[in-house]
Structure formats: C-alpha cells, structure tokens
C-alpha positions as CSV (number, residue, x, y, z in Angstrom):
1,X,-34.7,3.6,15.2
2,X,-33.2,2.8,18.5
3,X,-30.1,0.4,18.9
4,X,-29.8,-2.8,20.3
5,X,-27.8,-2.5,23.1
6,X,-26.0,-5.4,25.2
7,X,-25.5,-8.6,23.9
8,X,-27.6,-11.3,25.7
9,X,-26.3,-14.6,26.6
10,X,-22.8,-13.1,26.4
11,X,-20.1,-13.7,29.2
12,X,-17.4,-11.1,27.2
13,X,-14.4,-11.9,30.0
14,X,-12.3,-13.0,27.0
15,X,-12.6,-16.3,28.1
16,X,-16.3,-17.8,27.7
17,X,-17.1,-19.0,24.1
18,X,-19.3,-16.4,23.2
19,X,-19.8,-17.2,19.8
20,X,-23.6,-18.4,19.5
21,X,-25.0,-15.3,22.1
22,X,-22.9,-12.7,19.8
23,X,-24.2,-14.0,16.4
24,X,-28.0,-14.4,17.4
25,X,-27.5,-10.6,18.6
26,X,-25.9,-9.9,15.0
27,X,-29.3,-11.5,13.6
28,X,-31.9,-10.0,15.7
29,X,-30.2,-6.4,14.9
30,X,-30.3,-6.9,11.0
31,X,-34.0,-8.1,11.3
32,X,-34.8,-5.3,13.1
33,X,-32.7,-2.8,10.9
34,X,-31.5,-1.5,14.0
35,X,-27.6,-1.0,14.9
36,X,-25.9,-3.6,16.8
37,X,-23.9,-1.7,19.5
38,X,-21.8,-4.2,21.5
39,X,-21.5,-3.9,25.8
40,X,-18.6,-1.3,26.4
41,X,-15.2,-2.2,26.5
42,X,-16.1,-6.1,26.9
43,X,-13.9,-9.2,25.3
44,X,-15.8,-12.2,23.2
45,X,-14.0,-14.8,22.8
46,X,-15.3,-17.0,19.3
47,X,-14.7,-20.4,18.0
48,X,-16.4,-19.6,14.7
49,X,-16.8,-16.8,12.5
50,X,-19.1,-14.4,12.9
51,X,-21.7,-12.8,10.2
52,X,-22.0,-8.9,10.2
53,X,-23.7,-8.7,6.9
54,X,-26.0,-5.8,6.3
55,X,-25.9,-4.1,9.3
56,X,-24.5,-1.3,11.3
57,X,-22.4,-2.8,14.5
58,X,-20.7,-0.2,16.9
59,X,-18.1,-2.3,18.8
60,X,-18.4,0.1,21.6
61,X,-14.5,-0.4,22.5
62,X,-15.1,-3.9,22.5
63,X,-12.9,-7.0,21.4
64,X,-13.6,-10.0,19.3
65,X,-11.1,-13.2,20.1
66,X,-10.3,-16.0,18.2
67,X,-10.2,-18.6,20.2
68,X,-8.1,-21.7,19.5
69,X,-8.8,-24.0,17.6
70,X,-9.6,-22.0,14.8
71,X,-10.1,-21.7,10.8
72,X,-11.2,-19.0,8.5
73,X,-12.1,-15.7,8.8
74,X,-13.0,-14.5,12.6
75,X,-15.7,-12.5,11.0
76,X,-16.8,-12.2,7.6
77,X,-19.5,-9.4,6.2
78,X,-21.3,-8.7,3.1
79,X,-22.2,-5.3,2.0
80,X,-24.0,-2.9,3.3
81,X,-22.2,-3.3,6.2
82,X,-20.7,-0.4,8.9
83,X,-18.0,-1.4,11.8
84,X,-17.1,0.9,13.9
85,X,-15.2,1.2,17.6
86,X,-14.2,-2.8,17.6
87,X,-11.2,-4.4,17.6
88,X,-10.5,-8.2,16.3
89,X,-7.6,-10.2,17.7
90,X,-5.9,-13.1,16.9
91,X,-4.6,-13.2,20.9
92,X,-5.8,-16.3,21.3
93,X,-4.7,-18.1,18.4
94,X,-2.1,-21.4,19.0
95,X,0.8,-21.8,16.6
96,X,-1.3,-24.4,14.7
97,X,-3.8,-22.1,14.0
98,X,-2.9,-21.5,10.5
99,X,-4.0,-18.8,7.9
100,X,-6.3,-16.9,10.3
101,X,-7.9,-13.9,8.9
102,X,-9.7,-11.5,10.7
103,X,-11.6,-9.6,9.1
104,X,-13.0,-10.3,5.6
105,X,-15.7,-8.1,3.7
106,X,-17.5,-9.2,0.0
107,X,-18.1,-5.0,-1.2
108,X,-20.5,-6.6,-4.2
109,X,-21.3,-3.2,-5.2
110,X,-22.3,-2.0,-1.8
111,X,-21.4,0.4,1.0
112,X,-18.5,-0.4,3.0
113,X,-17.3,2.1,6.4
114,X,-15.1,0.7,8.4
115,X,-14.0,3.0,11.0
116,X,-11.8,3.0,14.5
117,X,-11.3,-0.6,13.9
118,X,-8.1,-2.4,14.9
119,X,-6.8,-5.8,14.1
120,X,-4.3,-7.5,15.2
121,X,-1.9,-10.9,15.9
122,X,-3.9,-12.6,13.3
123,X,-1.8,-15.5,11.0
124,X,-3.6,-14.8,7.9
125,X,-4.6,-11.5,6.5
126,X,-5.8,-8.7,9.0
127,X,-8.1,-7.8,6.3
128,X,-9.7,-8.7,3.0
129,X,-12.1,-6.2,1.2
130,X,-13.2,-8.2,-2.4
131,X,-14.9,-6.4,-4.9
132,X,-16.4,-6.7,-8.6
133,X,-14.5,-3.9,-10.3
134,X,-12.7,-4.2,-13.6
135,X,-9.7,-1.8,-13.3
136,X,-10.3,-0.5,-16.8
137,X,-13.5,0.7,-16.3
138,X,-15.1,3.8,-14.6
139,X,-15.9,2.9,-11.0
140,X,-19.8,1.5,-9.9
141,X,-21.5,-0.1,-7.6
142,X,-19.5,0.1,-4.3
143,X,-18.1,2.9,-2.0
144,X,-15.7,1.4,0.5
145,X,-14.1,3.9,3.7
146,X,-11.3,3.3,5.9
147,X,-11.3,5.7,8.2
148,X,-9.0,5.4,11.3
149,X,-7.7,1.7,10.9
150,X,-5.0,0.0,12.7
151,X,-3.7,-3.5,11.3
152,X,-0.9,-4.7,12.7
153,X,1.1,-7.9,13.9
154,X,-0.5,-9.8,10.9
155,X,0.7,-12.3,8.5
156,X,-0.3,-9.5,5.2
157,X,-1.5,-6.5,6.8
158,X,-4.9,-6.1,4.5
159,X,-5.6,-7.2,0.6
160,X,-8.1,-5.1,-0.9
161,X,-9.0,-6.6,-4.9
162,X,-11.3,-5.5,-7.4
163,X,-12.8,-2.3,-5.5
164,X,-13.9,0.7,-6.8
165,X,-14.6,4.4,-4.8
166,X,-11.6,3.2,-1.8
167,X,-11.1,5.5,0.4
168,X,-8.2,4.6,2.8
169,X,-8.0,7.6,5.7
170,X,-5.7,8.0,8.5
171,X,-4.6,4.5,8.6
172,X,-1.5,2.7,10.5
173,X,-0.5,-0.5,8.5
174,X,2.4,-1.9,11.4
175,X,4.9,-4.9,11.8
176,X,3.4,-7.1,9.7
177,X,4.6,-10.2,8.4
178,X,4.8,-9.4,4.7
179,X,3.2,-6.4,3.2
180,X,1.2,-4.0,5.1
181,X,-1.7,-2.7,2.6
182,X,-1.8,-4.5,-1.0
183,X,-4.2,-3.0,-3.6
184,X,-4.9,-5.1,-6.9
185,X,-7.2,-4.5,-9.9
186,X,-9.3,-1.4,-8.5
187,X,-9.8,2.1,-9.4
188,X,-10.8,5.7,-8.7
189,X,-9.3,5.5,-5.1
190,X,-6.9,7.4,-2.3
191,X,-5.1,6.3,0.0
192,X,-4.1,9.8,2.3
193,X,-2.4,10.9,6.1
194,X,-1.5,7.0,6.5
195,X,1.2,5.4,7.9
196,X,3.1,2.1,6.7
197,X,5.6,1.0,9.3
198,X,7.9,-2.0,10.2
199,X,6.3,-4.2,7.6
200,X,8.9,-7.4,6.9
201,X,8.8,-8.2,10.5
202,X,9.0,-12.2,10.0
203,X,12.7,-12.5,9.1
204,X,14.3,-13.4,5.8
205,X,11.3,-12.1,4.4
206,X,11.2,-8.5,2.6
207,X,7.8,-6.9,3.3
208,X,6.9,-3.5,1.8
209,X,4.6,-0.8,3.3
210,X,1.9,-0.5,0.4
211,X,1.7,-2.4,-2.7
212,X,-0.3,-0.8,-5.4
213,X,-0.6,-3.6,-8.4
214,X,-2.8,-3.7,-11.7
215,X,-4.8,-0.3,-10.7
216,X,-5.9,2.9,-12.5
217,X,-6.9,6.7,-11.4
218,X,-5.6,7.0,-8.1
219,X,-3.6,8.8,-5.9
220,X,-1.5,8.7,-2.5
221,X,-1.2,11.1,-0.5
222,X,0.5,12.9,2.8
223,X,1.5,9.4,3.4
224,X,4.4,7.9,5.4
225,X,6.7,4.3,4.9
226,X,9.1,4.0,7.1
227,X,11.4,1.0,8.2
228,X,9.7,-1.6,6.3
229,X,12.0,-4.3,5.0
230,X,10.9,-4.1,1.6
231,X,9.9,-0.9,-0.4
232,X,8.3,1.5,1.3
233,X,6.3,2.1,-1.9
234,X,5.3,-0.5,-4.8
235,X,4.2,0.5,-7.3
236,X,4.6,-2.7,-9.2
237,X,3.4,-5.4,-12.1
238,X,4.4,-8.7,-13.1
239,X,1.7,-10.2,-14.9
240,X,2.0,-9.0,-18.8
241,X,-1.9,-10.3,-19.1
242,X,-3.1,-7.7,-16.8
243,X,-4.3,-3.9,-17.3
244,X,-0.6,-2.3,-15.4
245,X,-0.7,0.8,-12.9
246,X,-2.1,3.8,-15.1
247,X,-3.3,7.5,-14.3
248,X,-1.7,8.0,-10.7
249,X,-0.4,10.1,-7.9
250,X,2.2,10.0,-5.3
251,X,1.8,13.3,-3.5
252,X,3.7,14.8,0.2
253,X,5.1,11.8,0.8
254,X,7.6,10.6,2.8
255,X,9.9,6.9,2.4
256,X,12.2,6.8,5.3
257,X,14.7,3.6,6.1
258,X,13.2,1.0,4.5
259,X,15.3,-2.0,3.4
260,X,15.1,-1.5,-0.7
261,X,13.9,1.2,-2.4
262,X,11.9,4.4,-1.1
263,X,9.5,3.9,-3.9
264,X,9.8,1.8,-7.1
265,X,7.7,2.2,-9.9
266,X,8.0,-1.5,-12.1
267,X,4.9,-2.0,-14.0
268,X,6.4,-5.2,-16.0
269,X,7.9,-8.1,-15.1
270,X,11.7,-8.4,-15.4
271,X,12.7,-9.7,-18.6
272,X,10.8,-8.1,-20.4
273,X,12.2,-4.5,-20.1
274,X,12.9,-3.3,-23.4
275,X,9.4,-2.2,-23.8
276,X,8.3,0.5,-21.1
277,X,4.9,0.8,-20.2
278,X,2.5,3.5,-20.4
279,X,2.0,5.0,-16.7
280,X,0.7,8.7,-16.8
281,X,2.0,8.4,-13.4
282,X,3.5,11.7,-11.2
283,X,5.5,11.5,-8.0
284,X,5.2,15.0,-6.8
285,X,6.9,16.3,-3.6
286,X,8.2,13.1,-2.7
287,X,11.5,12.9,0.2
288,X,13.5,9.7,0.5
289,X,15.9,9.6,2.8
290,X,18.4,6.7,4.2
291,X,16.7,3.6,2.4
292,X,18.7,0.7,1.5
293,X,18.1,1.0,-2.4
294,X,17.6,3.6,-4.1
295,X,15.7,6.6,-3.2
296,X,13.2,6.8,-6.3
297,X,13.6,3.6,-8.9
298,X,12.1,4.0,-12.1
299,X,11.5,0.7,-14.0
300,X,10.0,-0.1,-17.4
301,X,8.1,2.8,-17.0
302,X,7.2,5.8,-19.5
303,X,5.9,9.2,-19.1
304,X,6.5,9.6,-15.4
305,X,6.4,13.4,-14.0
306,X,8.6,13.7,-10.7
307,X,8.0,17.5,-9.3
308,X,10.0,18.7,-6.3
309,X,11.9,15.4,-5.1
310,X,14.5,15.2,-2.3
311,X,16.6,12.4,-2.0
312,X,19.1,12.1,0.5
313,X,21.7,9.7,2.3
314,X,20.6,6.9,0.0
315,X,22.5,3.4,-0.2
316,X,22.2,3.1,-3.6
317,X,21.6,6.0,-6.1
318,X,19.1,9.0,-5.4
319,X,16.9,9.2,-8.1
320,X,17.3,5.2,-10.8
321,X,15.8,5.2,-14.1
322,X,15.5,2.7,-16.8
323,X,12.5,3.8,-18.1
324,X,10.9,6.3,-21.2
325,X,10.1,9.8,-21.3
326,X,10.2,10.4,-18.0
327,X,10.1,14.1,-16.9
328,X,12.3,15.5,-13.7
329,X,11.6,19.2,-12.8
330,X,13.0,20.4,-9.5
331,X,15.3,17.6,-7.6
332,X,17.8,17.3,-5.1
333,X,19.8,14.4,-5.1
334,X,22.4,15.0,-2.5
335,X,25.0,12.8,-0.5
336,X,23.8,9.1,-1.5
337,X,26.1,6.3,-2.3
338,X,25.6,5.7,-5.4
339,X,24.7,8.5,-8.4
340,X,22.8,11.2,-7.6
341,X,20.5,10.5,-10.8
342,X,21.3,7.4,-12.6
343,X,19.5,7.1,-16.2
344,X,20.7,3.4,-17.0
345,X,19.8,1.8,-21.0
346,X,21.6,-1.0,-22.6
347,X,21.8,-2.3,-26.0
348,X,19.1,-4.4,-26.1
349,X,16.7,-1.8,-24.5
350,X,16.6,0.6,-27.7
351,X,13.1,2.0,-26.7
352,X,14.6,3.8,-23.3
353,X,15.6,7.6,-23.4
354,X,14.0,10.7,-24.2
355,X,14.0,11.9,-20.7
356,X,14.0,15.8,-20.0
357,X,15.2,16.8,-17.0
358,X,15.6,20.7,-15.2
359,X,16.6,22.1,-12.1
360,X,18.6,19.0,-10.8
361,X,21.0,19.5,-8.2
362,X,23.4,16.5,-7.4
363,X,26.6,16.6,-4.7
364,X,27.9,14.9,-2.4
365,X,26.9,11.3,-4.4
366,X,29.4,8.2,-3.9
367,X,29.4,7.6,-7.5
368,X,29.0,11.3,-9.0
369,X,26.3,13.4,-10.3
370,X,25.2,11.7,-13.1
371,X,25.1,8.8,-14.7
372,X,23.7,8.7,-18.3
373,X,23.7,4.9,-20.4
374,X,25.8,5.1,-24.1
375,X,22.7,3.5,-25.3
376,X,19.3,5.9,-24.6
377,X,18.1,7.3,-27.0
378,X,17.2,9.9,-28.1
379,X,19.8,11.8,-25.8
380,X,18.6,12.7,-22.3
381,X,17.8,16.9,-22.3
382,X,19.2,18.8,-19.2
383,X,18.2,22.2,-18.8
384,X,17.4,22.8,-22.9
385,X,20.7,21.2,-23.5
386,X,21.5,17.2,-24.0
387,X,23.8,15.1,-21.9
388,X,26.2,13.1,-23.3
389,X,26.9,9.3,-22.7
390,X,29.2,9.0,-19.5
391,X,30.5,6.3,-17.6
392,X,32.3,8.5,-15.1
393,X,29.4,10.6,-13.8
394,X,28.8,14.4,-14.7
395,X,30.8,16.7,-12.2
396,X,28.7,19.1,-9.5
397,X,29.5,21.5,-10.9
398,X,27.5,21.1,-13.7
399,X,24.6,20.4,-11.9
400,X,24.6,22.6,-8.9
C-alpha cells in the first residue's frame, strides 16, 4: 500500500503546537494500515504525548519537540510498532519540566524496530521498552530491534525490563545523567558494535555505561565503554529474591577510563558474600585499560571463564576476585597500581577458592604480581601447580 505522506494541519517550524494535526495523521495511517511517513526534515513541536501504536512511522529526518509545559512520555507506542529516521527532543523542555521521557514502547509480545532514531535533552528516560518476559523462561511473544540508536543528554539513557528476542545494534548511549542502557529481567538478547560513553554526566553522581541486572542467555559484544563515571560494564544484582545474571557473554570488548571498574560482575548484594552465585558467565577477549577501579572485578560470583584478557594502567588492581571457581586462561595484567591479579577470601567467606588459572603474565603492578587470600580454599591452581597464601604478592618472575 502506498504511504501517507505530509502531515496535514501541521506548521513543523518547531514552534507551532502541532500536537493535534500530528496525532490525527498517526490515526488515519493505522486505519488505513498504511505507513506514516512524516514531511522531510520538518520540527513538531507537542504539548502532549503522542500515540504510534500499531503502525509503521518513517520520521523522514524529522523532529518531535516537547514543548514546555510538559508531563509524561513525548510519545508512547504499543506493539506492533516500527520508527524509523525521527528524532525526539527534549529542547524545549523548562527546568520545571520534571521526569520527561521520550520515548516509551509496551513490547506485549509484539514486534518492535526502532531504527535511526535519536533522542535527546530529555529529564526522564530517553527510552523505556516494557515487556512480559520471565527471565527464567525461554523467550516468546516479542522481537524488539535497535538498530542505529542514539540516546544521549538524558536523565537514564534507556530502561529496557522484561523483554525477550533484544536486539541492541550499533547503538551510542552518551552523556547521560545516570546510566546509559539498563537491562532488567529479560532474556535471549545481544547487545553488539555499541558504544557507551560519558555516562555520569550530572555531577556527584556515578553513572555506568550499561547495566545488565536479573537477566539470562545473553551476550555483548564488539562493544565499547569509555569515560563513564561509573562502570563501564555492570553486570550486577542486589535483590536476593530475584533470578541473578546466568548463561552470558562479554566478547571483543573494550572498557576504557571510566571512573570505577572496567567491568564488574556482582550478582548479590553486599553482605551477603560468602555465598557466590552460579553465573556460567565468560568474559572473553576483554581490554581494560586506565579505569579508576579495577580493570575486571569479580564479586560473589562462581564459574566465570575469562579467555584472553588485557588489563593495563589500572588504578586499582588488573584482574579482582572474590568469587568461586572462576577460570583464567590467557591474561596480561601489566603496569596497574594495585596487584596484577588479586584473589581476595576472608575467614568468614569459606565457600571462595578453587580458582584455576594459566598463562598469566603480571609486571610492572604497584602492589606485585599476585595476591592470593590465607583463607580460599581449596588452594588457587596456577599452571598445574597451587599457589600459596601470600600477603606480599608473588614475584614476576614467577609469572612472566
């Protein structure tokens, strides 16, 4: 079927409010069940949200404004649904327009593509995806894309909860308030060739790049977090009621500057770390470089695989772990402040150790080589051989 082209009744200088031409357009189009394409490279400015539900709108290089004053979501969309080419703005918010979202999508089992959209300067979330999925389950129901998405200069970059079949492509999650992409209680999903920069922007506040929380069977990568105030990679927990991080993949990825660690896996809330969780997790070709924290920290966690890690110029040690049956194969831990691999215990953590560990090389660290807790146990195994308890780190030469 042929589009509908043009919106009519529309001023689109940015200026105009705009809001009952564009949504009577948005209407006729679904009744038709014909795409929505917007005019080219034109601004609406809205005072309300706006309903794309069911139905295919190509923005056309268009904008969608918020104008001020202004609550909710600046549009809201239930599945099916298909945006493409359109950017939504929070420009003309005032201060006093608090929690502003822009762009918020009910999945309810349905298809989702969002694709070449951009939003931005928004005081709530950029975006919110919402879905039905239990995390423990095989994925139904809905397929959700991200292909080509910029959110940036938001109070959270994007929330997406309870989705199954997410695929996050090409991305750019920037300078965001907080956190640039949280994930929570979804499954069978990748995030790949995306970018988390800058996050934290709102100061005193520690923002990471992507937050992955209460999720199963997925995997990131060829992915890049740099400069983000927080982690550059969470792959965290916290609520001892809910299903923790299971069955993942960090791949060819990079955490570069960022104001803790590089990546931290913590699938448990503090406190209650004498009992590691199961993670069948694998962080495989991984570089950190020059963050703040550590360059990999590894808490509460057991059977994690880390394959082919460099971890360089570090603040605080290269590769942390106070965790279970974690395998290394194939690091280089070289010139960071603190140890180059630190396997920390305590007394009252009896269930950490068993680690096995191969092909580690570790110079140049602040703190030596290797640290290895009195109390792990059984005895971390280097190379075929176990390492004994030292407080003073291992010399190089033992690793290099």
């Amino acid at each position: 079927m042929p589009a509908v082209v043009g919106v009519p009744g529309a001023v689109g200088d940015g200026q105009a409010d705009d809001t009952e031409a564009l949504q009577r357009f948005i209407f006729a189009a679904r009744e038709s069940g014909r795409p929505a394409v917007l005019g080219r490279g034109l601004r609406y400015r809205v005072s309300a949200t706006v309903d794309l539900s069911e139905v295919e709108v190509i923005g056309n290089n268009s904008s969608i404004i918020a104008g001020t004053p202004f609550a909710g979501s600046v549009v809201y969309a239930e599945a099916p649904v298909s945006i493409a080419d359109l950017t939504v703005t929070g420009e003309g918010l005032a201060p006093t327009d608090l929690a502003v979202s822009g762009v918020s999508v009910a999945a309810g089992g349905g298809l989702v593509v969002l694709s070449n959209l951009t939003v931005e300067d928004l005081t709530g979330d950029g975006l919110v995806l919402t879905g039905e999925q239990d995390p423990t389950q095989p994925a139904t129901g809905e397929v959700v894309l991200l292909r080509d998405c910029v959110v940036r200069r938001c109070a959270r970059g994007a929330r997406v909860h309870g989705v199954g079949r997410l695929q996050v492509e090409r991305g750019l999650f920037s300078r965001n308030s907080s956190v640039g992409l949280q994930i929570d209680n979804c499954t069978d999903f990748q995030v790949s060739q995306t970018q988390f920069n800058g996050n934290g922007a709102r100061p005193h506040t520690a923002g990471d790049g992507c937050v992955i929380l209460y999720s199963q069977r997925f995997r990131i990568v060829d992915v890049m977090a740099a400069q983000n105030t927080g982690c550059g990679i969470n792959l965290g927990g916290g609520d001892p009621a809910r299903s923790p991080n299971f069955g993942w993949t960090v791949s060819r990825t990079r955490c570069l500057g960022n104001g803790l660690h590089g990546i931290t896996v913590d699938p448990t809330v503090r406190g209650r770390e004498g009992v590691p969780v199961e993670s069948h997790g694998m962080i495989d070709a991984l570089s950190a470089r020059s963050n703040k924290g550590s360059g990999v920290n590894v808490t509460c966690a057991a059977s994690v695989d880390i394959v082919d890690l460099v971890a360089t110029d570090n603040q605080q040690d290269g590769l942390a772990i106070a965790s279970a049956n974690v395998v290394v194969s194939s690091a280089r831990v070289l010139d960071n402040r603190g140890y180059g691999l630190a396997l920390y215990g305590g007394q009252h953590r009896p269930r950490y150790g068993g680690h096995r560990l191969q092909r580690i090389t570790s110079h140049g660290n602040g703190s030596g080589s290797v640290y290895v807790n009195r109390w792990l146990t059984p005895a971390p195994i280097l190379d075929g051989r176990p390492i004994a308890a030292t407080e003073g780190g291992v010399p190089s030469s033992a690793l290099a």
